[in-house]
Structures are given as structure tokens and as C-alpha cells.
C-alpha positions as CSV (number, residue, x, y, z in Angstrom):
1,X,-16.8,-33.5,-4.8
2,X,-18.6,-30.2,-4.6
3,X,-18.5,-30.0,-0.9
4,X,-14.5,-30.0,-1.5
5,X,-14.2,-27.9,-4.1
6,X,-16.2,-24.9,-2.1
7,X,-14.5,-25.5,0.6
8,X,-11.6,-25.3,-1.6
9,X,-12.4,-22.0,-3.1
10,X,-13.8,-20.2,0.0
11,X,-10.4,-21.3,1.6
12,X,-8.5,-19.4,-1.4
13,X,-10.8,-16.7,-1.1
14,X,-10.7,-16.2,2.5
15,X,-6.7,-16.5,1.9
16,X,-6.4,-13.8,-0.4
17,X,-8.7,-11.6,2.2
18,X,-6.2,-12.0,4.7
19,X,-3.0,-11.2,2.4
20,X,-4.3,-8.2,1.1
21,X,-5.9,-6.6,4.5
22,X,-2.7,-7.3,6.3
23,X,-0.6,-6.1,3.6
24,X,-1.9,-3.4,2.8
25,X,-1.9,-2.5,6.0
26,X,1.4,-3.0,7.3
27,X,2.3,-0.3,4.0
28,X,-0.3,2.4,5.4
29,X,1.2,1.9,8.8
30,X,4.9,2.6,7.2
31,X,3.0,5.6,5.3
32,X,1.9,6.8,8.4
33,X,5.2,6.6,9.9
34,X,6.8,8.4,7.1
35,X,4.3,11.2,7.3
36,X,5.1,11.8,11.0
37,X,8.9,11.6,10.2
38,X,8.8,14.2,7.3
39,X,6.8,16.5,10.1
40,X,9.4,16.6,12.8
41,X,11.6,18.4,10.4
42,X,10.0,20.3,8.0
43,X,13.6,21.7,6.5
44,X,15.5,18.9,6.1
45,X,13.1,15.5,5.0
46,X,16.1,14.1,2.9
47,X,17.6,12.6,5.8
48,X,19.3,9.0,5.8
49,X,16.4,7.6,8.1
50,X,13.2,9.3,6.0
51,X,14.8,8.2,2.6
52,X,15.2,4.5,4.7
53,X,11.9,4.5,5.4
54,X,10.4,5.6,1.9
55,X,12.8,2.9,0.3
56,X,11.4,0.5,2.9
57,X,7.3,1.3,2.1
58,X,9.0,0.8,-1.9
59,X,10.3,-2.0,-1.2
60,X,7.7,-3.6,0.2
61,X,5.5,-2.1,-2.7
62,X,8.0,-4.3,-5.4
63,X,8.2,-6.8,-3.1
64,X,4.4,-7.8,-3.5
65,X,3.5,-6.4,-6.4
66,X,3.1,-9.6,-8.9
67,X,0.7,-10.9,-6.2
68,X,-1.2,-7.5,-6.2
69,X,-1.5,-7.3,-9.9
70,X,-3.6,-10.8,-9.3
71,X,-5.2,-10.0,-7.2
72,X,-6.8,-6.1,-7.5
73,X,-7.6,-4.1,-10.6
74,X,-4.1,-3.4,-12.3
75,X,-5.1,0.5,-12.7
76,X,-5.3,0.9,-8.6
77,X,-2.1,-1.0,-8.4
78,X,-0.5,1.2,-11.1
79,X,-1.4,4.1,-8.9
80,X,-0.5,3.1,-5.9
81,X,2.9,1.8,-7.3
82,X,3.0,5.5,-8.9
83,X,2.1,7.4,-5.8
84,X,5.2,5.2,-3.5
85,X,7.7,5.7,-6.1
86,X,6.7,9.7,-6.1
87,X,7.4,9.3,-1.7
88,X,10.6,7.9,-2.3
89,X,11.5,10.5,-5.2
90,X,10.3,13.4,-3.7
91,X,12.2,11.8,-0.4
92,X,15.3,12.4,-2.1
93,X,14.8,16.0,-3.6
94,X,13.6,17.2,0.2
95,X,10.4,18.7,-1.4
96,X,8.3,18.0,1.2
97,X,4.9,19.5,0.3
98,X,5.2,16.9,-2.4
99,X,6.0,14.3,0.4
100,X,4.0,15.1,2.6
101,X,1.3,14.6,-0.3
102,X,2.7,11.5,-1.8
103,X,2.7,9.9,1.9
104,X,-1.1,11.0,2.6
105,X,-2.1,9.6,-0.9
106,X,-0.3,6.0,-0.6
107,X,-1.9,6.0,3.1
108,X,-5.4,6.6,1.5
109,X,-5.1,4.0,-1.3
110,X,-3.9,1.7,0.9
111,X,-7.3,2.6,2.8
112,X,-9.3,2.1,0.0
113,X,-7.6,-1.4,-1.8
114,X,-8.4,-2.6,2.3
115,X,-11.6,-1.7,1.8
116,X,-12.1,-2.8,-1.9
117,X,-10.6,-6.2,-1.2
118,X,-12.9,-7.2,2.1
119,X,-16.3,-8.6,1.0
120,X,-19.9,-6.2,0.7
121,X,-23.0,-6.9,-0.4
122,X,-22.2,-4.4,-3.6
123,X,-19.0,-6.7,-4.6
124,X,-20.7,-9.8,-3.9
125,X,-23.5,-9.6,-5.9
């Protein structure tokens, strides 16, 4: 009965490993793609396909966010979730310093919730 019930909870562990890393890097991928978009045209970021592509890194944000909230400390989550909405709004109102620093910060949270979520010595212990 032990033997199952480790092998039960290394199985959910090793699960949750595998969500998160590949999650949250299919959103820095999109971030990175976003940040390459609003640098092709500096003037004009609020175009149909940039604001397409900020809705679809949201999206994707909303979309997993119950399961992230579960899974990772709520205040990283919070700012993450803070930092894509501020893409998408900033997106809209062609600002794109702002953008351009919104897309850089969600690609380095996504970074660092990777990071966070895959096992070290200093989390295990």
C-alpha cells in the first residue's frame, strides 16, 4: 500500500512538472513572438495581428489560470496575470515602450515560474 501510494504521488508530482514547464513555455514562446512583432513596426503596434496575438498569450493566461493558482504561489500568478493583461492593454493604446516592456516582463516570469516549478535541492528540502 505504500509502494502505491508513492508511486501514486511521484506520478502527480512528476505530472504537474510537465504541465507547468510546457505551459509556461508555450506562453514565453507567444511572448517572444509578440516582442518581435511590436519591433517590426515601431509606429504602428496596434495592428489587428499584434492585438491577435496579445489576446491569444491572454487567453491562454485565463485559460489556465485556475490550474496555476494550484499549483504556484498565488502572488507570482497575480503578477504574471497583471503583466499579460498590461501586453494586451498597452496593445491596444499603441504605446509600445510599455509593450515592449510588458512583453519582456511576462517572458521573464514565465522564465522564472519554469524555473520555480522544476525540482532543486533548495525546494526539495
Amino acid at each position: 500500500m505504500v509502494i502505491l501510494t508513492a508511486i501514486i504521488i511521484i506520478g502527480a508530482a512528476t505530472a504537474d512538472l510537465v504541465y507547468l514547464d510546457k505551459t509556461f513555455g508555450k506562453m514565453q514562446a507567444e511572448a517572444e513572438t509578440m516582442l518581435v512583432m511590436i519591433e517590426k513596426d515601431t509606429e504602428h503596434i496596434d495592428s489587428a495581428e499584434n492585438l491577435a496575438k496579445a489576446l491569444e498569450i491572454e487567453e491562454l493566461f485565463h485559460k489556465n489560470s485556475r490550474k496555476f493558482q494550484a499549483l504556484v504561489h498565488q502572488i507570482l500568478i497575480n503578477d504574471l496575470a497583471f503583466k499579460v493583461v498590461a501586453l494586451t492593454a498597452h496593445v491596444k493604446t499603441n504605446d509600445h515602450k510599455m509593450a515592449v516592456t510588458d512583453a519582456m516582463q511576462v517572458i521573464e516570469n514565465c522564465r522564472l515560474l519554469k524555473d520555480f516549478s522544476r525540482p532543486h535541492l533548495t525546494n526539495v528540502l
